[in-house]
N, CA, C and O atoms as a Maestro MAE file, in Angstrom:
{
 s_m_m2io_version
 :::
 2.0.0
}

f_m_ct {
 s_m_title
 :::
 protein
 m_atom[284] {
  # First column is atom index #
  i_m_mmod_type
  r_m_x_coord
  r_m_y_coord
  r_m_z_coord
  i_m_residue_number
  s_m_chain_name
  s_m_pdb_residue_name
  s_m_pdb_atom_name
  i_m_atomic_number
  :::
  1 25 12.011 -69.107 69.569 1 A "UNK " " N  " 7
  2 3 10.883 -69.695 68.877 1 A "UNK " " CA " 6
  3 2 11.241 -69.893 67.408 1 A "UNK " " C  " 6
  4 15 11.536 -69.014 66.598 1 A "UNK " " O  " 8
  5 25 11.152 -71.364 67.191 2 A "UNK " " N  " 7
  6 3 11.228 -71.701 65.462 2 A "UNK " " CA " 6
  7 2 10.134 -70.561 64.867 2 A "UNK " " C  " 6
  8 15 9.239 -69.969 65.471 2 A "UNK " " O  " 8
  9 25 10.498 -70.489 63.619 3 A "UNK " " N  " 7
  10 3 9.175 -69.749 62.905 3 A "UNK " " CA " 6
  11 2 9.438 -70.395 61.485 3 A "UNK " " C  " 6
  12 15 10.552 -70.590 61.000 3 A "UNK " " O  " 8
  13 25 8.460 -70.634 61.017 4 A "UNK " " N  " 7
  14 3 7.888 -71.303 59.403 4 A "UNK " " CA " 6
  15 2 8.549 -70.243 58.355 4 A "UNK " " C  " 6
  16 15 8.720 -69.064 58.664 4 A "UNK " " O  " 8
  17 25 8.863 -70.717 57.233 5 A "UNK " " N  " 7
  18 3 9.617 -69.777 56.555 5 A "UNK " " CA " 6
  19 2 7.922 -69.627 55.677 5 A "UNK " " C  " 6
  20 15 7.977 -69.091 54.570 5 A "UNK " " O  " 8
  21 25 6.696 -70.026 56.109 6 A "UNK " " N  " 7
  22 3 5.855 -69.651 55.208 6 A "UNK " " CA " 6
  23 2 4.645 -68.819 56.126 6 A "UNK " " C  " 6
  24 15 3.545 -68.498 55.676 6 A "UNK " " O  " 8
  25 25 5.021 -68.616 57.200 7 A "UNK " " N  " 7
  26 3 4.437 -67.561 57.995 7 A "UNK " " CA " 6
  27 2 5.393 -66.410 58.437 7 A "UNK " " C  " 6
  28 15 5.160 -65.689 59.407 7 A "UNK " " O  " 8
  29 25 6.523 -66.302 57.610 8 A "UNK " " N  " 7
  30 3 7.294 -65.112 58.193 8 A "UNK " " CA " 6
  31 2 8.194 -64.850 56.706 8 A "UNK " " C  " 6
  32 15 9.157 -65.573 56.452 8 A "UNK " " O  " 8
  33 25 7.735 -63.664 55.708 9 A "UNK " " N  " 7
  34 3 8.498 -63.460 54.356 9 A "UNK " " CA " 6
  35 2 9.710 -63.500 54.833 9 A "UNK " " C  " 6
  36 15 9.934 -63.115 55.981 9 A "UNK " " O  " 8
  37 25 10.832 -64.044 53.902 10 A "UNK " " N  " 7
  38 3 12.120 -63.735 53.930 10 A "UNK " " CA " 6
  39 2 13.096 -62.919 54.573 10 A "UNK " " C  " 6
  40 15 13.948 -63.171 55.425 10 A "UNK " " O  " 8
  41 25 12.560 -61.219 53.574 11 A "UNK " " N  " 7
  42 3 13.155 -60.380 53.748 11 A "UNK " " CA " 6
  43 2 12.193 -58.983 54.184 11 A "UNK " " C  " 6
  44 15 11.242 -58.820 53.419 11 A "UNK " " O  " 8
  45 25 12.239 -58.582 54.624 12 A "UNK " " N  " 7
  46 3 10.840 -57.223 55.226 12 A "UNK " " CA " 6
  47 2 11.621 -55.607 55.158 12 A "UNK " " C  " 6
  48 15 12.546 -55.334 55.922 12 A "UNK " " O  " 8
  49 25 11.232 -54.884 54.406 13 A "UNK " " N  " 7
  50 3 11.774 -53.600 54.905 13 A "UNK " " CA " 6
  51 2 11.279 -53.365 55.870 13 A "UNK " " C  " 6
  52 15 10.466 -54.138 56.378 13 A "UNK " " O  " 8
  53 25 11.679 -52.045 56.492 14 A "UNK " " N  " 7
  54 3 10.983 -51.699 57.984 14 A "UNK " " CA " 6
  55 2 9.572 -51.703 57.701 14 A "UNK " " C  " 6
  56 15 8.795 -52.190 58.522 14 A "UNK " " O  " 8
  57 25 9.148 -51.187 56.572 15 A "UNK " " N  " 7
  58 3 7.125 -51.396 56.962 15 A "UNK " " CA " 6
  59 2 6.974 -52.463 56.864 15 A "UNK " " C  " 6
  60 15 5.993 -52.683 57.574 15 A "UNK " " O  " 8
  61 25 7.428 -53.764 56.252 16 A "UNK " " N  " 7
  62 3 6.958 -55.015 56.159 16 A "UNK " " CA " 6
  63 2 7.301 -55.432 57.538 16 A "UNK " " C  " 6
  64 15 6.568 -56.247 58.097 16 A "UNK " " O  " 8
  65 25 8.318 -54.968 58.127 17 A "UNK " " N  " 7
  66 3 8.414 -55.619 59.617 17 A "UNK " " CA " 6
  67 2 7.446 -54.670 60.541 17 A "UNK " " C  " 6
  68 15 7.104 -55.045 61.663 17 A "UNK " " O  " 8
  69 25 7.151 -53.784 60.151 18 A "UNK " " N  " 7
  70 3 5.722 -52.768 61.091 18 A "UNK " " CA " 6
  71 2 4.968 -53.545 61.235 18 A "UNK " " C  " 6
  72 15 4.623 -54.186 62.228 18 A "UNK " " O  " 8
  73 25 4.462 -53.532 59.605 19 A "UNK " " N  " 7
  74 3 3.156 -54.305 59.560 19 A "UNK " " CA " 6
  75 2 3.317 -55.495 60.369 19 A "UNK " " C  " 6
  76 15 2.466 -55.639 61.246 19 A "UNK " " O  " 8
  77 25 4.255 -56.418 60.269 20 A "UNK " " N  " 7
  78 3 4.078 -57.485 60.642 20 A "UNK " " CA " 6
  79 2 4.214 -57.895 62.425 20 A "UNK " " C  " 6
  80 15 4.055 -59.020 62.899 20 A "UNK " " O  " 8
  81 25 4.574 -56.540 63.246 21 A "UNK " " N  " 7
  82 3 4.513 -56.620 64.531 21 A "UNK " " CA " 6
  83 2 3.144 -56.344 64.597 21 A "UNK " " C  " 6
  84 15 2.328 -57.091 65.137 21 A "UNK " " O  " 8
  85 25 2.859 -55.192 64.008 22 A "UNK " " N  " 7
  86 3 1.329 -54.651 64.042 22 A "UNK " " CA " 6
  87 2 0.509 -55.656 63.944 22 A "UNK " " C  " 6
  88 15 -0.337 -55.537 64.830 22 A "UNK " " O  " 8
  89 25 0.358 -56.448 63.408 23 A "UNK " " N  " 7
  90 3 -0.606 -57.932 62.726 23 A "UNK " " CA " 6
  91 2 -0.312 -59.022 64.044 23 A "UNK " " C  " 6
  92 15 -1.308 -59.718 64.239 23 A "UNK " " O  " 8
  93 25 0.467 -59.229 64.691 24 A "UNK " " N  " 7
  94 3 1.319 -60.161 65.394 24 A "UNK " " CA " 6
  95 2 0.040 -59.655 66.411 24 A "UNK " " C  " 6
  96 15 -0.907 -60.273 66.895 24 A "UNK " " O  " 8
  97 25 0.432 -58.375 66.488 25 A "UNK " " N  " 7
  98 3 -0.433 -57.642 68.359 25 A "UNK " " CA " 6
  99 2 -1.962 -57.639 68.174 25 A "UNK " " C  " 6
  100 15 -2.807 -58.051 68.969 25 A "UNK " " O  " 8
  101 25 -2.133 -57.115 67.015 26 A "UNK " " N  " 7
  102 3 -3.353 -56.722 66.872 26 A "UNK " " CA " 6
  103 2 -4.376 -57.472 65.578 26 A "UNK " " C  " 6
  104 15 -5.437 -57.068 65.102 26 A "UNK " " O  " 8
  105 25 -3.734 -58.450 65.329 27 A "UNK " " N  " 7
  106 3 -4.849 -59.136 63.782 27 A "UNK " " CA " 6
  107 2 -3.972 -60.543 64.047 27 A "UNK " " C  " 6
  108 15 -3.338 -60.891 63.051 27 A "UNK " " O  " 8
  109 25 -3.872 -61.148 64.865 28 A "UNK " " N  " 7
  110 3 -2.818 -62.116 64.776 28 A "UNK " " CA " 6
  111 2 -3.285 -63.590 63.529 28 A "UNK " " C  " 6
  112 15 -2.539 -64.331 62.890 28 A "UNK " " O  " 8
  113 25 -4.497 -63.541 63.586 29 A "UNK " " N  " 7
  114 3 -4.873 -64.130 62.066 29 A "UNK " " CA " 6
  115 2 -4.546 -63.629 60.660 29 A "UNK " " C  " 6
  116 15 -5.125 -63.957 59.625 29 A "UNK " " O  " 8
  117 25 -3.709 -62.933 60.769 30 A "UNK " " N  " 7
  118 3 -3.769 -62.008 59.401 30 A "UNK " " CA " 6
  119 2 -1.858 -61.882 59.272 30 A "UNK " " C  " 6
  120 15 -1.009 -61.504 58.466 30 A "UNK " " O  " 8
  121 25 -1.952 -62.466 60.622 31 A "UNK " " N  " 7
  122 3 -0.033 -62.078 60.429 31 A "UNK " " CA " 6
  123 2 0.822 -63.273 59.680 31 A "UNK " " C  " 6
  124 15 2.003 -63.054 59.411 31 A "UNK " " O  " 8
  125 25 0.314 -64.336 59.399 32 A "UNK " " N  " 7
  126 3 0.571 -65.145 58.449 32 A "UNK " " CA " 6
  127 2 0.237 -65.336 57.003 32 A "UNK " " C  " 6
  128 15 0.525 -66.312 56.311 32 A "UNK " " O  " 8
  129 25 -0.243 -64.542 56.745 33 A "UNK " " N  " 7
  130 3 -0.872 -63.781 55.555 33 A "UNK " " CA " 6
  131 2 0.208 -63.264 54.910 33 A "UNK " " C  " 6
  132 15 0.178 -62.036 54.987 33 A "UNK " " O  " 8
  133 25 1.705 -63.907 53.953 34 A "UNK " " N  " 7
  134 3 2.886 -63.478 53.250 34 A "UNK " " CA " 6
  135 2 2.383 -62.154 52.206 34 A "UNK " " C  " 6
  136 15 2.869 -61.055 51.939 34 A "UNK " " O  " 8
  137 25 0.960 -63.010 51.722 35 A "UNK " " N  " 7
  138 3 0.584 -61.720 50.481 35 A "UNK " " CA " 6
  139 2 0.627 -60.593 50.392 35 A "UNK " " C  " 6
  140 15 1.200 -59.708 49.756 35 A "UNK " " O  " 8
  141 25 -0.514 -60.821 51.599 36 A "UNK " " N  " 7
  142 3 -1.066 -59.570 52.221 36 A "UNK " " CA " 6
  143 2 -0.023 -57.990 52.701 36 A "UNK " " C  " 6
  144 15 -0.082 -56.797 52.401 36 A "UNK " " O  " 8
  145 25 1.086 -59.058 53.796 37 A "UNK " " N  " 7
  146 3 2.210 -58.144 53.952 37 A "UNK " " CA " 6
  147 2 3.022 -57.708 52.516 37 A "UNK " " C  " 6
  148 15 3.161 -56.518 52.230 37 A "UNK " " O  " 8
  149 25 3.420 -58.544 51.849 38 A "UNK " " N  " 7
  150 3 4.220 -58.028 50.837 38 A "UNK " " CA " 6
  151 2 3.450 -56.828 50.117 38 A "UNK " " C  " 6
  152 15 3.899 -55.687 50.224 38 A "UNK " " O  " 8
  153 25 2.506 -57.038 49.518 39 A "UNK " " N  " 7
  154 3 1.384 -56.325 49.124 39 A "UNK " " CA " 6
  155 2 1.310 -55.121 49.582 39 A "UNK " " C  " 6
  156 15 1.540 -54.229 48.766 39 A "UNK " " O  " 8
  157 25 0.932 -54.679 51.172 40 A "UNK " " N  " 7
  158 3 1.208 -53.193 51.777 40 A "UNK " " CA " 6
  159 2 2.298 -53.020 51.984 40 A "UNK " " C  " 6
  160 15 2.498 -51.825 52.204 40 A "UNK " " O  " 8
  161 25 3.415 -53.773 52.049 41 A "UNK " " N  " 7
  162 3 4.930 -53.095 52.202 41 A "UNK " " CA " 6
  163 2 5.078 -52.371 50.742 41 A "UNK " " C  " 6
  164 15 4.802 -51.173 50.796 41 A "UNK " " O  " 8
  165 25 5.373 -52.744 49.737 42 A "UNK " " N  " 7
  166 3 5.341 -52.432 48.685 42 A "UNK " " CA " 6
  167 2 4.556 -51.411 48.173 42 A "UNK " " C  " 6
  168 15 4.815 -50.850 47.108 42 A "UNK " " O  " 8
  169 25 3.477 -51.104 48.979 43 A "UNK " " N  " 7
  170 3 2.382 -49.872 48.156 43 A "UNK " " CA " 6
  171 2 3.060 -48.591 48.952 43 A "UNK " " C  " 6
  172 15 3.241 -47.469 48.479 43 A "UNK " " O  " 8
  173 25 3.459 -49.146 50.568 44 A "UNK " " N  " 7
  174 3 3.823 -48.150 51.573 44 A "UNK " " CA " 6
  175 2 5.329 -47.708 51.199 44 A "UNK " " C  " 6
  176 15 5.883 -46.642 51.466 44 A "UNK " " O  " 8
  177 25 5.858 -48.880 50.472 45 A "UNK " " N  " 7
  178 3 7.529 -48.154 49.767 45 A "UNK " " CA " 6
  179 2 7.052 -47.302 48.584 45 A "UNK " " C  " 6
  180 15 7.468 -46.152 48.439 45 A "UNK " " O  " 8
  181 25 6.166 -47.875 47.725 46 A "UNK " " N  " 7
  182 3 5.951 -46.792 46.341 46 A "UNK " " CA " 6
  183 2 5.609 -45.815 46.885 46 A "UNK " " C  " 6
  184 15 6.456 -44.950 46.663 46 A "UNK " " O  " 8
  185 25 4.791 -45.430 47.518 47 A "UNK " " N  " 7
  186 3 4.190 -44.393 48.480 47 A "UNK " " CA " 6
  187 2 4.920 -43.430 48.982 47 A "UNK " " C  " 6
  188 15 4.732 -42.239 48.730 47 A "UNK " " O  " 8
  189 25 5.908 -43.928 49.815 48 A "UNK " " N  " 7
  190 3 7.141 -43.012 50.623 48 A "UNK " " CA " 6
  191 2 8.022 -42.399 49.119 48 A "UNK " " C  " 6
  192 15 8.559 -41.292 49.162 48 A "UNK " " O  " 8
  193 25 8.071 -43.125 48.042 49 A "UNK " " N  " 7
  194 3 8.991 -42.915 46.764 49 A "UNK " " CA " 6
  195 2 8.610 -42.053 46.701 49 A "UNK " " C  " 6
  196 15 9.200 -41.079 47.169 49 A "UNK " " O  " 8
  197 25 7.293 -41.942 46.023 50 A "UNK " " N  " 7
  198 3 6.786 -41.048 45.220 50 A "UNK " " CA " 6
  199 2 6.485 -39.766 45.897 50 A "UNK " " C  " 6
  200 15 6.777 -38.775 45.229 50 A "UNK " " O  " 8
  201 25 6.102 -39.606 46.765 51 A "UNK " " N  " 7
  202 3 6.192 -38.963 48.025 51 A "UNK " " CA " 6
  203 2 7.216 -37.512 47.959 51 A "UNK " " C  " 6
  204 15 6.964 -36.308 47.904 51 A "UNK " " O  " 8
  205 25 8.528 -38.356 47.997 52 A "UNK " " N  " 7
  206 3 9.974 -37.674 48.260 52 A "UNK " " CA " 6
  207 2 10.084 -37.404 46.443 52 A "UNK " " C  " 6
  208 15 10.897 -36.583 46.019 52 A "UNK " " O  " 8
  209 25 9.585 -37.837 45.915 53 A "UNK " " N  " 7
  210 3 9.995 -37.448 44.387 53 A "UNK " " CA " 6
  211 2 9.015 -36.097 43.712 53 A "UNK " " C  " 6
  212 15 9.252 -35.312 42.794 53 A "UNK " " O  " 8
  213 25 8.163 -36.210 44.380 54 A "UNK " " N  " 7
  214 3 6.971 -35.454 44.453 54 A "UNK " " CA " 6
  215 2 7.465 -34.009 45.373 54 A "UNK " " C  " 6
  216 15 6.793 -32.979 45.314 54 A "UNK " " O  " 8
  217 25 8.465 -34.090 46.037 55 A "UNK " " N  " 7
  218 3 8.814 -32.866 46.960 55 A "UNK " " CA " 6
  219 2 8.952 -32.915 48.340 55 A "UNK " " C  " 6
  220 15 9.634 -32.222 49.094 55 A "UNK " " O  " 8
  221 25 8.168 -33.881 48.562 56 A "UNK " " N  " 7
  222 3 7.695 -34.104 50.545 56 A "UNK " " CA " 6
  223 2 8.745 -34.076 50.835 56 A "UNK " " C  " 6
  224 15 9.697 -34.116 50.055 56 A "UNK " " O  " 8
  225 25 8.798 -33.990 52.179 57 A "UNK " " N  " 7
  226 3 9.897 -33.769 53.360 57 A "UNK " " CA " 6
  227 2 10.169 -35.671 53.877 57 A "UNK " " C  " 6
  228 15 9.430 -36.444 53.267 57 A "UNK " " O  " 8
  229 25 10.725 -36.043 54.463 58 A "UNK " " N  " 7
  230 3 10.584 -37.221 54.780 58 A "UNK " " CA " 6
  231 2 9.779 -37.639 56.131 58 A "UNK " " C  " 6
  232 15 9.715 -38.792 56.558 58 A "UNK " " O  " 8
  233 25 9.429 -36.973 56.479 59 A "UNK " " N  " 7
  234 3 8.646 -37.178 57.383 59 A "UNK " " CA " 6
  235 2 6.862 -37.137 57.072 59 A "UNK " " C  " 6
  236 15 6.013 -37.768 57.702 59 A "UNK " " O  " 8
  237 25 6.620 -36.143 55.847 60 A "UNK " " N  " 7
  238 3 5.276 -36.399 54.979 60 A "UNK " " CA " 6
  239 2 5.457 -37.599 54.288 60 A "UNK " " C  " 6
  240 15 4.488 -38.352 54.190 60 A "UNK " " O  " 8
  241 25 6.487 -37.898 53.811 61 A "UNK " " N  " 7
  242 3 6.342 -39.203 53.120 61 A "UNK " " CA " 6
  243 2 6.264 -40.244 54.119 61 A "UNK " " C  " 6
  244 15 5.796 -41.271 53.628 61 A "UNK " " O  " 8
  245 25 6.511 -40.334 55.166 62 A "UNK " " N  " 7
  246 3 6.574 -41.439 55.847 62 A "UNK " " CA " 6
  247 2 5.142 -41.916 56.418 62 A "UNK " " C  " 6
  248 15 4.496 -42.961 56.498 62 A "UNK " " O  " 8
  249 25 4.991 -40.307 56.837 63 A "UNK " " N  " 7
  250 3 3.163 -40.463 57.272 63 A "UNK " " CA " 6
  251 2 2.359 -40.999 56.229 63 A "UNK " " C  " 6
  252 15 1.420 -41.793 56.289 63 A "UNK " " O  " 8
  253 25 2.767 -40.559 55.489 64 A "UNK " " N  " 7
  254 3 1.734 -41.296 53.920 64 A "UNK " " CA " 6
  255 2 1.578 -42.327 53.721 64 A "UNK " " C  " 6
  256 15 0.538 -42.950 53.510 64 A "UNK " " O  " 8
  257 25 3.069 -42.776 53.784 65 A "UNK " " N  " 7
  258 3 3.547 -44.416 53.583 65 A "UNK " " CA " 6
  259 2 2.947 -45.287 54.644 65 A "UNK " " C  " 6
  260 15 2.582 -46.400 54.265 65 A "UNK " " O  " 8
  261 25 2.759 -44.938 56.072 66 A "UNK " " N  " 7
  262 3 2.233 -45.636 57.067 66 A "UNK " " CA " 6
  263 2 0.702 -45.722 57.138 66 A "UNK " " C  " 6
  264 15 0.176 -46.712 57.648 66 A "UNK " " O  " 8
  265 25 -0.180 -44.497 56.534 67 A "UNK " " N  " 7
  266 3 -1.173 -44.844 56.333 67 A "UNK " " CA " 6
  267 2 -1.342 -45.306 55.186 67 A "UNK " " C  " 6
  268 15 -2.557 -45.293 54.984 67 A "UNK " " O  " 8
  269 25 -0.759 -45.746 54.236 68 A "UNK " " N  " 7
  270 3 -1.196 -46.764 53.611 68 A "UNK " " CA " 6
  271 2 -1.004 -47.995 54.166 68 A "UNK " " C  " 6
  272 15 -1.903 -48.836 54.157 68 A "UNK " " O  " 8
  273 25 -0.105 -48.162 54.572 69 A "UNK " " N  " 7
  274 3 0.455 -49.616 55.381 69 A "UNK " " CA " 6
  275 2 -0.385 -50.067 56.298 69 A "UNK " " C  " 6
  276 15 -0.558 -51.286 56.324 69 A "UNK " " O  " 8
  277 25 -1.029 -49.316 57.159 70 A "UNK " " N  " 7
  278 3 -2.548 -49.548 57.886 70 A "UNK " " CA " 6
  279 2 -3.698 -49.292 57.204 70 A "UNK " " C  " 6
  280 15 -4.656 -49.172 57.968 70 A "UNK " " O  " 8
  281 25 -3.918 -49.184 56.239 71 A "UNK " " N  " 7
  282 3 -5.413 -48.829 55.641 71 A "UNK " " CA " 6
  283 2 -6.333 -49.836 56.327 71 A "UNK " " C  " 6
  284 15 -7.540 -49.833 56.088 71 A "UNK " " O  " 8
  :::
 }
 m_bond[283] {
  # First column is bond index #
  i_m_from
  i_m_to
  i_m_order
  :::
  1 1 2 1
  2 2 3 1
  3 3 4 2
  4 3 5 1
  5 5 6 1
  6 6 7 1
  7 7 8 2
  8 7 9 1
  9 9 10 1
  10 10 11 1
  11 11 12 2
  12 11 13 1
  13 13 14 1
  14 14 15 1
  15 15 16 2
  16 15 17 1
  17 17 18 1
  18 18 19 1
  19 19 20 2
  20 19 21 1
  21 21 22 1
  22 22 23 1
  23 23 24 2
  24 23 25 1
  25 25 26 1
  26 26 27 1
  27 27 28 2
  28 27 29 1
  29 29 30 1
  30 30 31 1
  31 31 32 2
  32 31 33 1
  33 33 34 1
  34 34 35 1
  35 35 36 2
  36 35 37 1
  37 37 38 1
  38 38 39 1
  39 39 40 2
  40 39 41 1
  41 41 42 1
  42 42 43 1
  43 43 44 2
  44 43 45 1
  45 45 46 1
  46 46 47 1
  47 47 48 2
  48 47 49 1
  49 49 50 1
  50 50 51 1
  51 51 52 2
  52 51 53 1
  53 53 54 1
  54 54 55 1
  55 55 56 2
  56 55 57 1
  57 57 58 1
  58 58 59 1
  59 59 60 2
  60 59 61 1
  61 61 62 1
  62 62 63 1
  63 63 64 2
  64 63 65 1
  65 65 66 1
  66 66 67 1
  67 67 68 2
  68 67 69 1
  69 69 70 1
  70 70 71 1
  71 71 72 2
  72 71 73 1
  73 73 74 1
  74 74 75 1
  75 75 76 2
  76 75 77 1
  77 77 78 1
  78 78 79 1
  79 79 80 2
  80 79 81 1
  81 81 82 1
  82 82 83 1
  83 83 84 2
  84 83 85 1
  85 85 86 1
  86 86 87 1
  87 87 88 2
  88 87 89 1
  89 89 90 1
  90 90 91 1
  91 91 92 2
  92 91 93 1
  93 93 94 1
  94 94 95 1
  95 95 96 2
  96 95 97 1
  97 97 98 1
  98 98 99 1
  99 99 100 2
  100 99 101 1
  101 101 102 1
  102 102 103 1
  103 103 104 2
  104 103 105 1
  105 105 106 1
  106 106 107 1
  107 107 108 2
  108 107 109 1
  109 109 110 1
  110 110 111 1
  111 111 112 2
  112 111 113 1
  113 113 114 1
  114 114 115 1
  115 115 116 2
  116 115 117 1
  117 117 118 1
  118 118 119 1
  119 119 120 2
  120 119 121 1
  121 121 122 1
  122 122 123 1
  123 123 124 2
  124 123 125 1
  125 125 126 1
  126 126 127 1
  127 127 128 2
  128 127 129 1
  129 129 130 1
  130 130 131 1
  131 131 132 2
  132 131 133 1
  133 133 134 1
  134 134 135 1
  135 135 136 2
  136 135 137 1
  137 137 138 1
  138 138 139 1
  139 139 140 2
  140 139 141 1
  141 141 142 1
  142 142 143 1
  143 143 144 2
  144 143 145 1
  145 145 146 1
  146 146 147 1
  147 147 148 2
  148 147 149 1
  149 149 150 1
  150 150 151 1
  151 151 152 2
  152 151 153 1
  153 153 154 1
  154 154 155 1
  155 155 156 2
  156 155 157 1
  157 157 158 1
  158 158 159 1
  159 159 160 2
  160 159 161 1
  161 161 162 1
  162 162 163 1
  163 163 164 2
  164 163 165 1
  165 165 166 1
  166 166 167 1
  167 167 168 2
  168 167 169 1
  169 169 170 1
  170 170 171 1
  171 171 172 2
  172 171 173 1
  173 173 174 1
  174 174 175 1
  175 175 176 2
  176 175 177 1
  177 177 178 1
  178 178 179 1
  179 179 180 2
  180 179 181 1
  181 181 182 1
  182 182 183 1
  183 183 184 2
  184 183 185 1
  185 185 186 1
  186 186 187 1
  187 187 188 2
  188 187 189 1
  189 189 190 1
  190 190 191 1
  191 191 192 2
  192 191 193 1
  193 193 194 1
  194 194 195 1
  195 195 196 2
  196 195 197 1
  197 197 198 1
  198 198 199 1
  199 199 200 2
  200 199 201 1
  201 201 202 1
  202 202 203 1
  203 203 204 2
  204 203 205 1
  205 205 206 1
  206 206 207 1
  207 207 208 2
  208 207 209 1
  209 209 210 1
  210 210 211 1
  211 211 212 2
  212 211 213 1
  213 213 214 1
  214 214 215 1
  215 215 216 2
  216 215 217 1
  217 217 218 1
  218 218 219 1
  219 219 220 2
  220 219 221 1
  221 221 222 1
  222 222 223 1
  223 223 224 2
  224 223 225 1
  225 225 226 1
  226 226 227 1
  227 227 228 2
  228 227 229 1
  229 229 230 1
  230 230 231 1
  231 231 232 2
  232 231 233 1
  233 233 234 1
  234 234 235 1
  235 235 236 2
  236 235 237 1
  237 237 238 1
  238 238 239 1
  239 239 240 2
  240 239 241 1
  241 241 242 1
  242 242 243 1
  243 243 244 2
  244 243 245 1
  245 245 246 1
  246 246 247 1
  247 247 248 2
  248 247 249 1
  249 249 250 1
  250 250 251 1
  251 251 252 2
  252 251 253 1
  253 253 254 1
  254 254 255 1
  255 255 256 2
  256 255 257 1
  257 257 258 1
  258 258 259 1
  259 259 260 2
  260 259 261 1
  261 261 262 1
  262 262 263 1
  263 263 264 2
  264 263 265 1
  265 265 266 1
  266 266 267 1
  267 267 268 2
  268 267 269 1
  269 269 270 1
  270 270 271 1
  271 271 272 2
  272 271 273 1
  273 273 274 1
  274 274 275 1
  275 275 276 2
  276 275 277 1
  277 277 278 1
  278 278 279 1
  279 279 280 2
  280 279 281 1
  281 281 282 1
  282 282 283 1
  283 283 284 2
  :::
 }
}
């Protein structure tokens, strides 16, 4: 399947590609939404950062990071 380079960002870390299976299955109006994803990938990477800088284990940071990524 072709895909639009303006319904699918560039480049995705793994939460930007979460989110964006997650959105695909379950919000599929929302999965073309570039902002939106960049937007929670990015809060869910500062998140996991700060997280592990803060002390967490990586596995608290990750949980953290994912519920932000689903809020």
């Amino acid at each position: 399947m072709k895909q639009n380079k303006k319904t699918v960002p560039a480049e995705l870390s793994y939460y930007g590609l979460y989110l964006l299976d997650y959105l695909r299955k379950n919000h599929p109006d929302k999965a073309s939404d570039t902002d939106f994803i960049a937007g929670r990938e990015e809060a869910a990477t500062a998140t996991f950062e700060k997280e592990r800088l803060a002390g967490g284990t990586v596995e608290d940071a990750h949980e953290e990071a994912m519920r932000v990524l689903l809020e």
